[in-house]
N, C-alpha and C positions, 0 to 999 in steps of 0.2 A: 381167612381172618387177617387182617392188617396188623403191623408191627404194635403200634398201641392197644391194641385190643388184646394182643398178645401180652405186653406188659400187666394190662387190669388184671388177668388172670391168675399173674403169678404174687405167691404171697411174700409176705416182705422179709422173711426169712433166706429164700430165695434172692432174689435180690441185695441183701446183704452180703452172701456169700461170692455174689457174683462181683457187688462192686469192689468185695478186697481182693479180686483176682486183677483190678484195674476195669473192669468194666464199667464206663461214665455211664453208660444211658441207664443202668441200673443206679448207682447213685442219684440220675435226673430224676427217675421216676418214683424214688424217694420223697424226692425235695417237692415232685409236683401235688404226693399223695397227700404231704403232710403241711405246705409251708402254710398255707391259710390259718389252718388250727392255732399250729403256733404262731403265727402274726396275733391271730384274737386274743389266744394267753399272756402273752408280751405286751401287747396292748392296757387289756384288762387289768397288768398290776404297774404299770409304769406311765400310762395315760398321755404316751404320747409317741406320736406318727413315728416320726424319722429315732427316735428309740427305739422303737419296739423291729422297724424295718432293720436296723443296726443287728440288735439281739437275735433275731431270727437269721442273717445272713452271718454271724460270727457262731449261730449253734449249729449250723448244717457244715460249715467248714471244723469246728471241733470236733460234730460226729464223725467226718471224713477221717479226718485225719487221727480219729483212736478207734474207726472199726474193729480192729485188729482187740480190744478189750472188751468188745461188745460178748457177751457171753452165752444171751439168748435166755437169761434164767426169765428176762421179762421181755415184751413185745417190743420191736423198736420204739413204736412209736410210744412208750411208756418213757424208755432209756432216753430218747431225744427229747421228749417235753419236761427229764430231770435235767437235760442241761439245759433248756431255755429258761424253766425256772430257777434256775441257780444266776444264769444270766443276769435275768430280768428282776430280782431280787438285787442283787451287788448293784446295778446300776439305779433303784431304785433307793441305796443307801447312800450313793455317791451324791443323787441330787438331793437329799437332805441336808449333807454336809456340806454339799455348794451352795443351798439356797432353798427356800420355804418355797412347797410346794404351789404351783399358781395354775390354775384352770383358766385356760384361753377359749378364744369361742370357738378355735379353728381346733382346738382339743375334744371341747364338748362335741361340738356338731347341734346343725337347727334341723338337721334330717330333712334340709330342703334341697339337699345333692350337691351343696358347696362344701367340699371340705370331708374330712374323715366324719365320720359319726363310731360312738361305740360300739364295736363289737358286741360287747356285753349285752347292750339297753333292750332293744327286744325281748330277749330272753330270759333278761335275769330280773326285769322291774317286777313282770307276772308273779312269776314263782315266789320273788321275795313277800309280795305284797298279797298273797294268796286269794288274785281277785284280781280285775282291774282296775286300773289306776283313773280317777273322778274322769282327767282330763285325756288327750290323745295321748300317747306316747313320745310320738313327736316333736312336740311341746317344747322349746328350747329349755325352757325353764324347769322341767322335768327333768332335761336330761342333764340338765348343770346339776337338778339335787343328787341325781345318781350317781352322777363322776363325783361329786364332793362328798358323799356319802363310803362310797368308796375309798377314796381318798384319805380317809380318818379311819378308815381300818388299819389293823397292825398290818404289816407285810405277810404274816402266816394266814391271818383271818381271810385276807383280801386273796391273796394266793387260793383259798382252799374252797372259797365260795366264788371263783373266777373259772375254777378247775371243774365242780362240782354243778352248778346251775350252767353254766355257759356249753361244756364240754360236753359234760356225762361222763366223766369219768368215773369208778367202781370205788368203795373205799380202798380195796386194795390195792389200786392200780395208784391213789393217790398219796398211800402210805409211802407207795416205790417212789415214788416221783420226789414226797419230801424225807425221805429218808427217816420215819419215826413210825410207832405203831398206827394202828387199823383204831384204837381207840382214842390215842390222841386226834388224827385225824378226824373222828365224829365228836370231840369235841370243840375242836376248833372250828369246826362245822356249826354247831349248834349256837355260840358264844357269835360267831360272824352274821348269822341270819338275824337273830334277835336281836343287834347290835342295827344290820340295816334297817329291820322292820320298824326299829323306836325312832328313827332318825326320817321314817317315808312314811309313818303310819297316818299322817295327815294328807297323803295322796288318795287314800279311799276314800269313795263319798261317804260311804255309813259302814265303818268298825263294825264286827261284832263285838259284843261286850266278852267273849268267850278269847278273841285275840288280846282286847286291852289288858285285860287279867292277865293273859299269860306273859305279856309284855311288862305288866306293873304300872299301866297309865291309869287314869281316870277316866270313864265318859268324858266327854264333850258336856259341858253344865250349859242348860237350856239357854239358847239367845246369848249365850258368852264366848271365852276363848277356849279353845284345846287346851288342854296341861301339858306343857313342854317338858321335856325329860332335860332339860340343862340349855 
């Protein structure tokens, strides 16, 4: 079995142990298991490249250098993606306080292979929108609604349905991560989905009338406009 093949095997508890003995290729195979993830969640709440690349290479150098508190009561990979989102959160509050949030096209992505595209967008337009969306996904213009949609989440909402649709992560696993209960968590849950669904419900070709209820819209009135929510 080759050196690599020998790393996938071993679990990251392992590997933990090893890297605060000073073994690097056990902390590399850390950073190779996990850094993608956390790039997409860093991403997903900060909506921008060279951020999220920042937060991701400043959370693996924090976990290095506080192993030694790591306790094991939860998965690394839980412990590490609290401190990306703590990261990715502060840096998030800092660009508010420097300047009103702005969606670039090289932010959005036209999913024509120039440029970052969402992490997210794949994943989380389906699920939100419990169906497909009229047009491709693709769609430049879809994908500006969904960064802007996003966008206008609070930081905890955006956080927990970035973690929750993108990830999979378990409610418990995202309690640990934000540090509050299993049922705040599925509120903030609930409050974020409904929030994006009112703001993209006009990406389905034909609503159920059973979604607009639960959302508070009106029908579509025959040959007129949609009812906007604000």
């Amino acid at each position: 079995m080759k050196r690599h093949d020998l790393r996938d095997a071993v679990d990251d508890r392992e590997l933990v142990d090893a890297a605060r003995g000073g073994d690097a290729d056990a902390f590399r195979t850390l950073f190779q298991r996990y850094h993608r993830r956390a790039y997409a969640l860093a991403y997903g709440v900060v909506h921008n490249q060279d951020d999220a690349l920042d937060i991701v290479q400043d959370a693996f150098i924090k976990a290095h250098r506080y192993l030694d508190k790591f306790e094991g009561t939860s998965s690394f990979y839980t412990w590490l993606y609290r401190i990306v989102m703590n990261l990715a959160i502060d840096q998030l509050r800092k660009q508010r306080r420097a300047r009103p949030v702005e969606l670039t096209d090289a932010q959005v992505g036209d999913g024509s292979g120039d440029g970052e595209v969402n992490p997210a967008g794949d994943a989380l337009l389906p699920r939100i929108l419990r169906g497909h969306p009229g047009r491709a996904l693709q769609d430049k213009e879809i994908r500006h609604r969904l960064d802007q949609a996003l966008a206008e989440l609070s930081d905890n909402h955006r956080a927990v349905l970035v973690m929750r649709e993108l990830d999979g992560l378990s409610y418990e696993e995202m309690a640990q991560v934000m540090g509050c209960s299993k049922g705040t968590i599925m509120s903030r849950l609930f409050h974020a989905r409904r929030n994006m669904q009112r703001r993209l419900i006009d990406l389905i070709e034909h609503p159920s009338p059973e979604l607009l209820a639960e959302l508070g819209l009106d029908a579509p009135a025959a040959g007129g406009e949609e009812t906007s929510d604000g």
